[in-house]
N, C-alpha and C positions, 0 to 999 in steps of 0.2 A: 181898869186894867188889872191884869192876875201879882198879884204880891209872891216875889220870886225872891227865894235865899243864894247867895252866889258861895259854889264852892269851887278853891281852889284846886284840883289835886297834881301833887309833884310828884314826880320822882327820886328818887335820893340822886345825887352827885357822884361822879366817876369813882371807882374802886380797884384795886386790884386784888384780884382772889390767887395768885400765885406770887410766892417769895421772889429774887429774883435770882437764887439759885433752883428754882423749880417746885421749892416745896408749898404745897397747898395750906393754904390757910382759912380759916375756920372759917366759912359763912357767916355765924352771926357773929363775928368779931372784927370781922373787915374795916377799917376807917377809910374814910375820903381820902384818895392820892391828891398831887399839887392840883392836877386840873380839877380835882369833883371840888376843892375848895373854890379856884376862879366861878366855877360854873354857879355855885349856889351863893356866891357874894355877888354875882352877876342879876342872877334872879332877883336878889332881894333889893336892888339899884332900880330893878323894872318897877319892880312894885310901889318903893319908893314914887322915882319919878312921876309914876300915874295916882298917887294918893290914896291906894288902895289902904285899909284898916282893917287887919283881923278881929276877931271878939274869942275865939278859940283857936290855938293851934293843937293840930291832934296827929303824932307818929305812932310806927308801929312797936316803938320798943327799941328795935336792933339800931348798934351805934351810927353807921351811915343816915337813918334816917334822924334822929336826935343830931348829930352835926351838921347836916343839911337844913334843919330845922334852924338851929341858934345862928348859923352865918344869917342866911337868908334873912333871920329876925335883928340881926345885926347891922346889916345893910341898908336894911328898909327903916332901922331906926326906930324901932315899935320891942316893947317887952311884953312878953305873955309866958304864965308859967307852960311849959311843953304836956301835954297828957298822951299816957303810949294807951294804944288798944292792941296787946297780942295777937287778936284774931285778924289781926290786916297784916301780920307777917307775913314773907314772901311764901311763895310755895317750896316747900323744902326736899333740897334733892337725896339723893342715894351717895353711893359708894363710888365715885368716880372711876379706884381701880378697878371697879369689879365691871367697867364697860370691855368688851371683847374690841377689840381695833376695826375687825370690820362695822359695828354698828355706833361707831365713832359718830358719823355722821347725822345718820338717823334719830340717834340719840339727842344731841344738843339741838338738833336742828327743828324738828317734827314737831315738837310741841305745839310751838308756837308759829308752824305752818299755815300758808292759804291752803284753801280749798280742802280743809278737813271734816268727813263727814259727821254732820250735827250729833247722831245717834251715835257715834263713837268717842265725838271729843273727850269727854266725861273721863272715858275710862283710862287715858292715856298719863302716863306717869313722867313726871319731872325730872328727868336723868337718872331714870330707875327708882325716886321717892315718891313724895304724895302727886296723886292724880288731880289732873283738873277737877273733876268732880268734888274731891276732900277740900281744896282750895274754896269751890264755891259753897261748899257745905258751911263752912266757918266765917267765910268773907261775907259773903254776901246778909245774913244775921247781923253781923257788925256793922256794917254799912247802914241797916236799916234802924240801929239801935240809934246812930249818929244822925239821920234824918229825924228821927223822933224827938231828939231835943228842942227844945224850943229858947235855947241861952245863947244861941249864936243869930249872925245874918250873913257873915261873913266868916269860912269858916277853910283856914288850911291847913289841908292833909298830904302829911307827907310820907308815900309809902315804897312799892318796890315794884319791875316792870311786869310783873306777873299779874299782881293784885293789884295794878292801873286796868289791865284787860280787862279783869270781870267786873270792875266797877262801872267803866267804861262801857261796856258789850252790854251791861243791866240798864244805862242810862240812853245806850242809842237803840235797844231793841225792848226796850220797856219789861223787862222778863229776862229770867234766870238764862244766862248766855256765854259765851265764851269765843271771841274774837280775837285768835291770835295773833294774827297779821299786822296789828294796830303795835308799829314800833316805839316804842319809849324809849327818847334821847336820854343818858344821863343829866337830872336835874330840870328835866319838860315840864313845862305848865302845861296846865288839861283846864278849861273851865268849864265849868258845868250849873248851872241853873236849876234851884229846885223848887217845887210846889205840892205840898204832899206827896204823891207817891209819882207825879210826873218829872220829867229833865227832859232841857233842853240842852244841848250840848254845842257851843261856841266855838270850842278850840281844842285841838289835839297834838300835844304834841310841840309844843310850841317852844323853843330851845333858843335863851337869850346869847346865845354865844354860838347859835350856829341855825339862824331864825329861817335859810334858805336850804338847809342840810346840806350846804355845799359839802363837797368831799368826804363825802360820806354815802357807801354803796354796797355797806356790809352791816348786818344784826349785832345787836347786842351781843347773843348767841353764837353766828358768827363767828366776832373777835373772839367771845373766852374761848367756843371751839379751836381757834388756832392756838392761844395761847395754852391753851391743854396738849394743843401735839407738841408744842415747843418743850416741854417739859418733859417727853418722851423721847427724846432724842439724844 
């Protein structure tokens, strides 16, 4: 039978990226709101319960992922020093004001669209920042630096809903890919299965606090687009 490494990968825990008199607050400085805290002490209860054991935990650096990291590790009742790898940061956007109102939409939303053509995904940019392409330019490198060790069996990564896609889209289409469509709950488990340069992929998406997506019928993207016009008004 093929000798298979199980990795984890999470997403961080709910955030809020606007104050709540409207003003924007730094990306990489966001911490977990009340609920990203439930959600990742939630996850780490799952993991518990099922007896799973890390040998590595690996984030990307920025504070949501590092406190979604320690609850979860908190929960599950397991210590492991945290290790960040920068190059799994999320993909980094633009200048919010500098979007014109009409392309509000297009903007937050397009990215991370179905049905966009293969030969152009690449070239599309992040809210006016880095392009999918520059994302997998970095990502993907990293990913493969992290398969190459041999110090893990068990190993979770906890990163951001961008850099789940190309990890993801590398692991269900065996090659360099970009599957927007594929939504990340705040806080989702992804499991993934490796064997040298093969993955199997078990689960996507998989959210302990909301394991049937009930009530839930809008993108990540989405919500912050609305909470970006509410700030406009």
């Amino acid at each position: 039978m093929p000798l298979r490494r199980r990795l984890y990968l999470m997403r961080h825990g709910s955030v809020d990226y606007f104050e709540p008199d409207g003003r924007p607050i730094a990306p990489d400085n966001v911490p977990l709101n009340a609920k990203g805290r439930l959600q990742a002490d939630a996850a780490g209860a799952v993991f518990k319960a099922a007896g799973v054991h890390f040998d590595r935990v690996v984030v990307s650096g920025l504070p949501r992922t590092v406190e979604t990291a320690q609850r979860v590790l908190a929960a599950a009742q397991q210590e492991h020093e945290i290790e960040f790898e920068p190059d799994l940061r999320e993909i980094r956007s633009g200048r919010l004001a500098d979007i014109a109102p009409q392309d509000l939409e297009q903007t937050f939303t397009g990215v991370f669209a179905a049905g966009v053509d293969p030969q152009t995904i690449e070239s599309r940019r992040f809210l006016g920042g880095e392009s999918i392409g520059e994302l997998l330019d970095r990502a993907l490198p990293a990913f493969a630096r992290l398969r190459a060790r041999e110090d893990w069996d068990c190993l979770l990564l906890v990163l951001h809903g961008g850099v789940n896609r190309a990890l993801l889209s590398w692991a269900l289409s065996g090659q360099r890919n970009f599957f927007g469509a594929m939504e990340q709950t705040p806080a989702c488990i992804n499991v993934i299965d490796l064997a040298n340069d093969h993955a199997i992929v078990r689960g996507i998406n998989l959210a302990p606090t909301q394991w049937l997506q009930h009530g839930v019928r809008h993108t990540t993207m989405e919500e912050l687009l609305a909470a970006f016009k509410g700030t406009r008004l």
